[in-house]
N, C-alpha and C positions, 0 to 999 in steps of 0.2 A: 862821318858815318854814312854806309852807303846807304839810300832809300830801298827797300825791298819792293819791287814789282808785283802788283795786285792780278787775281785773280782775274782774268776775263776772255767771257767765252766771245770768240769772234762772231761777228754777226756780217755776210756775206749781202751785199746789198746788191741785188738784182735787177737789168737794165731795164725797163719798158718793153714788153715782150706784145705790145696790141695791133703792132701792122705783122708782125711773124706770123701765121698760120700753121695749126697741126704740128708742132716742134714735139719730137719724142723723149721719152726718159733714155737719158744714154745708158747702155748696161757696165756700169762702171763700179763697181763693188764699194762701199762706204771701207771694206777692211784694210785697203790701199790708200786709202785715205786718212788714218788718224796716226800715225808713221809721221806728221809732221816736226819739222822745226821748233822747240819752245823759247829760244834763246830773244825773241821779238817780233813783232808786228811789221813788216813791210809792205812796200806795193808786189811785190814780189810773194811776197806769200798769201797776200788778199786773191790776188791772181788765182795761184799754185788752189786756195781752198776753193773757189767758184768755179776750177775746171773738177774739183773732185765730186762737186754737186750734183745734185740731177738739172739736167736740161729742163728746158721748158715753159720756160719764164713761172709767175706766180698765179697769171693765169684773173688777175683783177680785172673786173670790170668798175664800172664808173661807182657800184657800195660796195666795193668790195669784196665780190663773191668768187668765190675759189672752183671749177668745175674739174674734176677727174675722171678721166674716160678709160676704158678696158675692163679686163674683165678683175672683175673686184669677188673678195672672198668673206661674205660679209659677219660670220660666223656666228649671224643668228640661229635661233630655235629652228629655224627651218631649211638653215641650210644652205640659203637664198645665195645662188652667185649673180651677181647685178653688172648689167655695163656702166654705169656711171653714179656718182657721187656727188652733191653740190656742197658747198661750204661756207657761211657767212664769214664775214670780217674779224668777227670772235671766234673763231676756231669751230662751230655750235654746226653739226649735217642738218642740214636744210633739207634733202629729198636724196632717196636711194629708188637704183632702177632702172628700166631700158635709159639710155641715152635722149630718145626721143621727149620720153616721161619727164626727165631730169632737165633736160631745157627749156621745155614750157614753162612762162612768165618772167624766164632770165633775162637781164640787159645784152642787147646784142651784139656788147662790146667783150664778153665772156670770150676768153679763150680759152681753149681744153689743155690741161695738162692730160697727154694723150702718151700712156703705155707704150712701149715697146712692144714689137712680136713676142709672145713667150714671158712677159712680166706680168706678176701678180699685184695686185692691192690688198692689203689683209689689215686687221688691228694691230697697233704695235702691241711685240709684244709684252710681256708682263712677267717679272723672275716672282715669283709671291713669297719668296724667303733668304735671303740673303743676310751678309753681315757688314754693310759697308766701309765701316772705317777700317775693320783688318785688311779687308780685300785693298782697299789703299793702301795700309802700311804697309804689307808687301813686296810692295812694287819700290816702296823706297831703299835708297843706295846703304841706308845707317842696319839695314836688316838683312840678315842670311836667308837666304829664300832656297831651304833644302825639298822643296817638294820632286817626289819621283815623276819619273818622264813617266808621258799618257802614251798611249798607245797608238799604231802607226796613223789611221787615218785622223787621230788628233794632236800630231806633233806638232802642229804651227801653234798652239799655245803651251810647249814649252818651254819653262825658266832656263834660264843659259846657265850653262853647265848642269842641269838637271842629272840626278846619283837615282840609279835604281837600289843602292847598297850605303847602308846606314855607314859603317865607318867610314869612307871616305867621304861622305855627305859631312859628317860631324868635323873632320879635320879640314877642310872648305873654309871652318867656322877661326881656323884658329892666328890671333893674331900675328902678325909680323914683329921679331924679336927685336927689342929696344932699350932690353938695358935694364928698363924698370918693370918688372911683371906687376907687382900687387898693385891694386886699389880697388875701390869700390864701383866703377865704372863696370854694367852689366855686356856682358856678350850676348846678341843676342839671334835667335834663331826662330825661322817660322818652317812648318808644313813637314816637319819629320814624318815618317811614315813606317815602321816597324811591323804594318801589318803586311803591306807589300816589298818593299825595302828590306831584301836579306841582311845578315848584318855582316857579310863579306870580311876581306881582309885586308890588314894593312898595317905597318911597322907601327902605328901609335898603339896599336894593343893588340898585337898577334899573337900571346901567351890565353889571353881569355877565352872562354867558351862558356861561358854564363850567361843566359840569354838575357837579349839588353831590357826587356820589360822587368826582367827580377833586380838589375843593379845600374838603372842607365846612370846614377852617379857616375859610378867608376868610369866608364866608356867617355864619359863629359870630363873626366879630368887627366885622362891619357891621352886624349884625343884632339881638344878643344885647350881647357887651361886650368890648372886648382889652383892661381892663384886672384884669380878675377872672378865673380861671379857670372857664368854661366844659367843663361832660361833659355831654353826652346821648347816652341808650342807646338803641337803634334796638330798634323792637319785635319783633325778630326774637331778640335777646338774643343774636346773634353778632357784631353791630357797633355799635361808639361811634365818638363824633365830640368833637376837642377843639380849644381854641385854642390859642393857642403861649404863653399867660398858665399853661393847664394844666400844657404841658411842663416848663416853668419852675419852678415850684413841686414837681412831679414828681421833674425832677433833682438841684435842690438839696436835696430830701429823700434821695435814695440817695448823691449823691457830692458836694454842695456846691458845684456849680456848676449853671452855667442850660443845658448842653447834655449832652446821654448821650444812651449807647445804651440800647436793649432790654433789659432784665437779662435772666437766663438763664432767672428763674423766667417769661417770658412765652416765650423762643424753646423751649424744651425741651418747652412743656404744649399747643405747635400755635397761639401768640399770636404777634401780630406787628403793629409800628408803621410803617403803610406808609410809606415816601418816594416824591417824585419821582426818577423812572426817571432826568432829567438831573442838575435839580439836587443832588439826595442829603438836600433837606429833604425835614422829614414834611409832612403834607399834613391831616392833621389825624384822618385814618381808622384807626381799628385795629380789630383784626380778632380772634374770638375771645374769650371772656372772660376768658383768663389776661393777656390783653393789656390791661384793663381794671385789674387790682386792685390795681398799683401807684398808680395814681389813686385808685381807693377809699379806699389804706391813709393816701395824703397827706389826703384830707379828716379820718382820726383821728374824734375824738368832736366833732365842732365842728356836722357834719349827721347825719340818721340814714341816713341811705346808706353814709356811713364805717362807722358804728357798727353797719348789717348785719354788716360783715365782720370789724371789728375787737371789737366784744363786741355778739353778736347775743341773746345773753339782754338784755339791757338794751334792746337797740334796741327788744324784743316792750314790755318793760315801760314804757318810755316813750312807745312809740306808742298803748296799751291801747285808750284812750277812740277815737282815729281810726278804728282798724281793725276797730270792731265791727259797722260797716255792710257792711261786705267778706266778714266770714265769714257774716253773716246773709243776704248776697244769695246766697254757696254750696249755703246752708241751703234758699235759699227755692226753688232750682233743681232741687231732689230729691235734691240729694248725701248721703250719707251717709259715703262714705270717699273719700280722696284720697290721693293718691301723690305724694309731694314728689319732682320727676325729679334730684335732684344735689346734695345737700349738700353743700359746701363744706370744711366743720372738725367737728371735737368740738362746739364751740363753737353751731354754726348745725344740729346734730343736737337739742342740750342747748336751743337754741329753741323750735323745732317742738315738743318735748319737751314744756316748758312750757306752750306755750298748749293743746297737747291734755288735758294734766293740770288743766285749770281746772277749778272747779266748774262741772257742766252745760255743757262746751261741746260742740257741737252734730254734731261731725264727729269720724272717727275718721282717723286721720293712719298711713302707713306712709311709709317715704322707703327710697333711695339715695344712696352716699355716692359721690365723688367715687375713681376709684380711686388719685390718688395721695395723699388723705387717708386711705384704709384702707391704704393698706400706708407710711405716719409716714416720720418721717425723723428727723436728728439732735435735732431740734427739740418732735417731736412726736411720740408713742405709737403706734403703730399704731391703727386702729379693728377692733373685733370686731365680727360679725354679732350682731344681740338682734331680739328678740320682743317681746311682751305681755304681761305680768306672770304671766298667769298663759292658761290654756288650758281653756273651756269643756268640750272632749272630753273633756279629761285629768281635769278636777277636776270636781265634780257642784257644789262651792260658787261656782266662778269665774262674774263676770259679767264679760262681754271688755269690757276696758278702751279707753278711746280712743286709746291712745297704740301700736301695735303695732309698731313698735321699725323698723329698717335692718338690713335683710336681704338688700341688693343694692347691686351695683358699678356704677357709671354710666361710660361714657368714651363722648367724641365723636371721631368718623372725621372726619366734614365740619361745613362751617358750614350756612348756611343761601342754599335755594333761592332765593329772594327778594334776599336778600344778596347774590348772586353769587359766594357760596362754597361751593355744594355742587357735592363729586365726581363729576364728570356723566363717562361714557365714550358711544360710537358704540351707536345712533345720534343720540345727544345729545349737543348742545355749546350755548352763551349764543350767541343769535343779535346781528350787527352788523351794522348799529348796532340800538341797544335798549336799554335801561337797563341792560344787564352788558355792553355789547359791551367787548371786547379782553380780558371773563372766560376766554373759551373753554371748556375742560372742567372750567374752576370751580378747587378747591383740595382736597387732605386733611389732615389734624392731623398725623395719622401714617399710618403705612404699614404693611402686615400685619406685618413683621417688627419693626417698634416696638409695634404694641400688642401680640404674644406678649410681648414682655418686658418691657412691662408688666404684667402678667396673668397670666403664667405663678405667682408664686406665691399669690396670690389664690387662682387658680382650683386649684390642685393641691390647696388644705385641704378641698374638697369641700362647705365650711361657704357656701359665698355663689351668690344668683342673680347671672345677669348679663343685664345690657341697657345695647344701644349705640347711641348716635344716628346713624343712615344718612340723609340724604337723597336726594341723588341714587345713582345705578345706580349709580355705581364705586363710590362708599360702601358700599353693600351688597355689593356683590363681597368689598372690602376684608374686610369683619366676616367675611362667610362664611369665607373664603379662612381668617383670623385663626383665628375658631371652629374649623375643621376641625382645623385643625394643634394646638392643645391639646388638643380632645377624642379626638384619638387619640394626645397623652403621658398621657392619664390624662383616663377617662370621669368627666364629671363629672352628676352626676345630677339637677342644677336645670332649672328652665326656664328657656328664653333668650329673649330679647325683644329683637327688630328694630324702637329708636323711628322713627316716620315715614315711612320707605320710601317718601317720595313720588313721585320720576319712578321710574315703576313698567318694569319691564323683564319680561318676560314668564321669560324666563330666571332668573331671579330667583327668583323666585317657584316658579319649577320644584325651584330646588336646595334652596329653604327646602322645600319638599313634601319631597323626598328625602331630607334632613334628617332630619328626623321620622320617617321611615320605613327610615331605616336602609339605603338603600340609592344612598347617595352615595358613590365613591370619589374616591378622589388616585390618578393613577395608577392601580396595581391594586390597591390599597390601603382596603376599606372602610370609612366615617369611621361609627364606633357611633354608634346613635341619640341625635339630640339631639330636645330636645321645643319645634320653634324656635316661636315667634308673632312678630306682628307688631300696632302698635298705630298707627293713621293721625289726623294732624291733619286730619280732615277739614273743618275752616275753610277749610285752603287753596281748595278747590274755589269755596265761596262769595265769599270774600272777595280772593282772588288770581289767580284764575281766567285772567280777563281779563287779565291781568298776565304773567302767566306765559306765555298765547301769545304776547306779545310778545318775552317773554324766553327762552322754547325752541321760536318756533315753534306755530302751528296745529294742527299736528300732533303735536308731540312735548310738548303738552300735553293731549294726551287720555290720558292715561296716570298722569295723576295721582292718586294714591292708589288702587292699583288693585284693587279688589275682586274684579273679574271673575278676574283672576289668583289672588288667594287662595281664592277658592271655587274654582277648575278644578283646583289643584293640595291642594285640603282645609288650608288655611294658615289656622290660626284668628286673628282681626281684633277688635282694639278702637276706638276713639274715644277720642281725646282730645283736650283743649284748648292743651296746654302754655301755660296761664298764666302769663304776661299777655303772650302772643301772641294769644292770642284769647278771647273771656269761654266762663267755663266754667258752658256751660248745656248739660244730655247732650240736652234737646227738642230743640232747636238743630241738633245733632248727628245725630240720628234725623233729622230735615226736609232737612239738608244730602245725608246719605247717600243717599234714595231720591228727591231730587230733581234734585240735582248740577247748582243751577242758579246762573246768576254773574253777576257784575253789574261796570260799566265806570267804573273812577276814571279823573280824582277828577268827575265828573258823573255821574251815577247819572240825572239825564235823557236819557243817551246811551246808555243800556241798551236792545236794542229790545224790543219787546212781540212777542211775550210774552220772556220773558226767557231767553237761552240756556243749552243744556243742555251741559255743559260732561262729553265723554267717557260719552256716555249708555249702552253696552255696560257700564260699571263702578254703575249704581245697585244700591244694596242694597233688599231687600225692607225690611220694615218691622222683621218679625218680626228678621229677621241684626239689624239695629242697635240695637233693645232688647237683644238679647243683648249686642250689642259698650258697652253701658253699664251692664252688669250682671253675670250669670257671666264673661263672657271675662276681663276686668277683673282679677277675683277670682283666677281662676285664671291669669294671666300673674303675679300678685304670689303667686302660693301663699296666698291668703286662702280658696281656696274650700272649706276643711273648713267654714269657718263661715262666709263670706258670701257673696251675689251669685247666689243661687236661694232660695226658699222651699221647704224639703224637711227632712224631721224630721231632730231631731240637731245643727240649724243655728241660728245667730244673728238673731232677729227684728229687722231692720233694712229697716226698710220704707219706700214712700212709696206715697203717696194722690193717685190723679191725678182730673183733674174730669173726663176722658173717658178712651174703652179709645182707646191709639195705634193698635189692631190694625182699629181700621174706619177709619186713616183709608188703609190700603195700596188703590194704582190699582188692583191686581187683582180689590181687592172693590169700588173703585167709588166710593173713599175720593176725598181730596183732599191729598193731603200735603203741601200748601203750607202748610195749615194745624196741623201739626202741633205749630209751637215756642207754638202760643197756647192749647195744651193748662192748664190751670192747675194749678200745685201747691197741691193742698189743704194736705198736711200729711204730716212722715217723724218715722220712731218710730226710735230704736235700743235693742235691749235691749228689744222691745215697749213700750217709754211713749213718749209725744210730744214730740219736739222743741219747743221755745218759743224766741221772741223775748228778744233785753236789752234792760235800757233801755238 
């Protein structure tokens, strides 16, 4: 039996750099860098990773102290751009400030890790919503990865063979003929996309004209195969698509027969297996991911898709060698910390868990659990809120670990906008016809009075944040509405975090201000201060844009992801990507925010010139979106004692940019189009440099 090769992030060990003088940061982009070799470890490839590094040696003096010189972006309150940085042995800033400032009392054996012309020092940065282990399984070779090609100036992250047109994306999927078709082995599919994704044409079903959201069965078994089970996850991760070969295998796994209902664990958690309205068949569409994981649990350990959900420590360990290009592209993006948005189990916590605790791996990992896996059942334990092993502030020896524990409740109000299941109220409904027509004002999970009881004792132990996926405007309503009435059975003192608040309502945005401020009432009833945020997929804008007017109207897609709203009403804003919705690059992010420009599937030569500005009242400066990937981030997840500003006291977690983002804002004169082509030199956590694996 062969022994399978473990996990290990290389750790590049750097020469004695103390007679070298002034050596600079080479402008060498980290995204040239994670492109390696995984097949093993050589001197040849120890090499190959320490030229991909930054120059400069580590910069130790005789305790250990790390000094960085240039101009630093330090993203505090005030704004502060500083020359220098110092750094103890623990990773922990020791002093920000002129150069001068920052050398006084250091050992005179300190050498500067000294900037480049034109490079920045900024906080690494921070995704605050992501879903880690899909964004892995993606990337692996057992998965069909149909996601639509992005658009031009973000084509370097697309999937090879990327379909902007559903049937040919779906025939992609279909195996190679053998003789034997049937069996219960799942085919499976990620990142379909129907909202952009026309549904083109092509000999596996060129007699249909049924659009594929009313019968994607059928398109899955002309196309793909009826006699195998067929799942593909829509890259929105609120809707699948199955064949009736799924169902099949589905049923006979819960009741031993080839027909069933719903079990309760999908109708109770806001899942649901659509049918036709006459017939009373499914139609192949389900809705929500609780509506998915009876499917999941039938594929067992046979794919690693199954074995995400059913033993997701193993799924890491046997994907190991796949998934090392995935985390090194995070890496190469400037990330430093990520937020896993929804854990699932113990199980899929004890994951994450895992791969953060690797040797040298390269990100620091916080997550959310699921609220009805924190609060157990017959089956299962409850989940406790945990931390970091240990705590910088607290202890002078700690070096913060990667791993900083689930500290927060996740539940979803609505699905997704795109999907045609986010909770839309007036003056927004799914325009007809359109790709959701006869959605109308969309769907919710639950309803205020189901999430308090859900929630109500979570929230009463005082011990947990919370953040809640809103999309559309009633969504938000909903959460508020929910929030309100718990925080005044019992103040709770976290921060709360509104995910994606994308059809933005001005109202909205009003009461999350008031909120915060303590000066919202029920009735005459005032609801104590909550400390609300909100954190915006601001991909939507770029990548759906276009899409979205279709789908809510011209107008009532200006309003998407609304900044102007959160800055009028003081509502602090981060950025995210919710992975593997959309790739999590924070340049990206900052270029989308203050340009808010959009482009037209599935032809992207239908775009006009110059390329439209999609709700131009909502662009953020430059400055707000380096924050919204950096402190905000930090502080919606309660990390910011130690991350997401450069400011003494604090965790040196840094990244190295080949230019300052701050010249490229229009007001000075900049070009922001150009901003995502910024390059990452290089991110340090704990002051040493992040490196490449084989």
């Amino acid at each position: 039996m062969q022994k399978r090769e473990s996990l290990v992030w290389v750790e590049v060990t750097f020469p004695s750099f103390q007679n070298v003088m002034n050596r600079s940061l080479r402008q060498e982009p980290l995204l040239a860098c994670h492109m390696l070799s995984r097949a093993f470890v050589s001197l040849a490839a120890l090499t190959l990773l320490a030229s991909c590094t930054t120059r400069g040696g580590i910069g130790a003096g005789g305790d250990g102290t790390v000094l960085f010189v240039g101009k630093i972006l330090t993203m505090d309150d005030q704004g502060t751009i500083a020359e220098a940085v110092s750094v103890d042995k623990r990773g922990r800033i020791l002093k920000v400030g002129t150069e001068e400032e920052v050398r006084k009392g250091l050992n005179a054996e300190v050498e500067p890790i000294r900037l480049a012309e034109g490079q920045v020092l900024m906080p690494g940065f921070i995704d605050p919503h992501i879903h880690l282990l899909p964004t892995l399984l993606q990337s692996l070779p057992v998965t069909h990865n149909l996601a639509p090609c992005l658009p031009p100036p973000y084509k370097a992250a697309n999937s090879e063979g990327c379909q902007n047109y559903v049937l040919p994306a779906l025939k992609s999927m279909r195996p190679p003929s053998t003789g034997k078709l049937e069996g219960a082995e799942f085919i499976v599919g990620m990142n379909l996309d129907p909202s952009r994704q026309a549904l083109g044409s092509d000999e596996c079903s060129k007699d249909k004209i049924t659009p594929f959201m009313d019968r994607p069965m059928q398109y899955l078994e002309d196309c793909v195969n009826r006699d195998r089970p067929v799942l593909v996850v829509d890259q929105s991760g609120h809707l699948a698509y199955v064949n009736q070969k799924a169902f099949e295998v589905v049923c006979i796994e819960m009741t031993g027969k080839k027909e069933c209902d719903a079990p309760r664990s999908v109708t109770d958690n806001g899942g649901e297996w659509v049918k036709d309205s006459i017939t009373q068949k499914y139609t192949g569409l389900l809705r929500e991911s609780p509506a998915f994981e009876p499917f999941f649990q039938a594929m067992g350990k046979g794919l690693l898709l199954g074995l995400m959900h059913t033993n997701p420590v193993q799924f890491v360990k046997e994907s190991e060698k796949d998934i090392l290009q995935t985390i090194q592209a995070l890496r190469a993006a400037g990330l430093t910390t990520v937020a896993d948005g929804g854990l699932a189990s113990k199980g899929q916590i004890d994951a994450v868990k895992f791969l953060a605790e690797r040797p040298n791996f390269p990100l620091r990992i916080t997550g959310l659990v699921r609220d009805n896996a924190a609060s157990g059942d017959a089956k299962h334990p409850p989940i406790l809120p945990s931390g970091p092993d240990c705590d910088p502030t607290q202890d002078t020896q700690c070096k913060l670990p990667m791993w900083l524990g689930v500290g927060g409740i996740k539940l979803w109000v609505d699905g997704s906008t795109q999907g045609c299941t986010a909770q839309l109220a007036p003056p927004y409904k799914y325009q007809d016809p359109g790709h959701c027509a006869q959605a109308g004002e969309g769907r919710s999970d639950f309803t205020t009075d189901q999430i308090v009881t859900r929630l109500k004792d979570l929230w009463n132990t005082g011990a947990w944040r919370f953040q809640l996926h809103a999309n559309g405007n009633g969504a938000n309503q909903t959460a508020i509405d929910a929030f309100t009435q718990l925080q005044m059975q019992k103040v709770n003192p976290h921060r709360l975090l509104f995910i994606h608040n994308t059809v933005g309502a001005e109202t909205i945005s009003e009461q999350l201000g008031s909120m915060r401020k303590g000066t919202l009432f029920v009735g005459e009833k005032k609801v104590p201060a909550l400390d609300a945020r909100v954190t915006h997929l601001i991909g939507h804008v770029a990548y759906w844009g276009n899409a979205l007017e279709g789908m809510l109207g011209k107008e009532g897609a200006q309003n998407i992801d609304p900044i102007a709203f959160d800055r009028q009403y003081e509502v602090p804003f981060s950025f995210h990507s919710d992975s593997m919705v959309t790739p999590s690059r924070p340049l990206w992010f900052v270029e989308q925010a203050v340009t808010r420009r959009t482009w037209t599937y599935p032809d992207f030569t239908k775009t006009p010139n110059p390329v439209p500005v999609l709700g131009a009242r909502h662009v953020a400066t430059v400055e707000e979106a380096l924050r919204a990937i950096t402190v905000e981030p930090a502080r919606q997840h309660e990390l910011d004692a130690w991350l997401g500003s450069i400011e003494e006291g604090k965790v040196a977690d840094f990244v190295v940019l080949g230019a300052n983002p701050l010249d490229y804002d229009p007001s000075k004169g900049g070009d922001p189009t150009k901003l995502s082509q910024i390059p990452v030199i290089q991110t340090y956590l704990n002051g040493q440099p992040t490196v490449g694996s084989h």
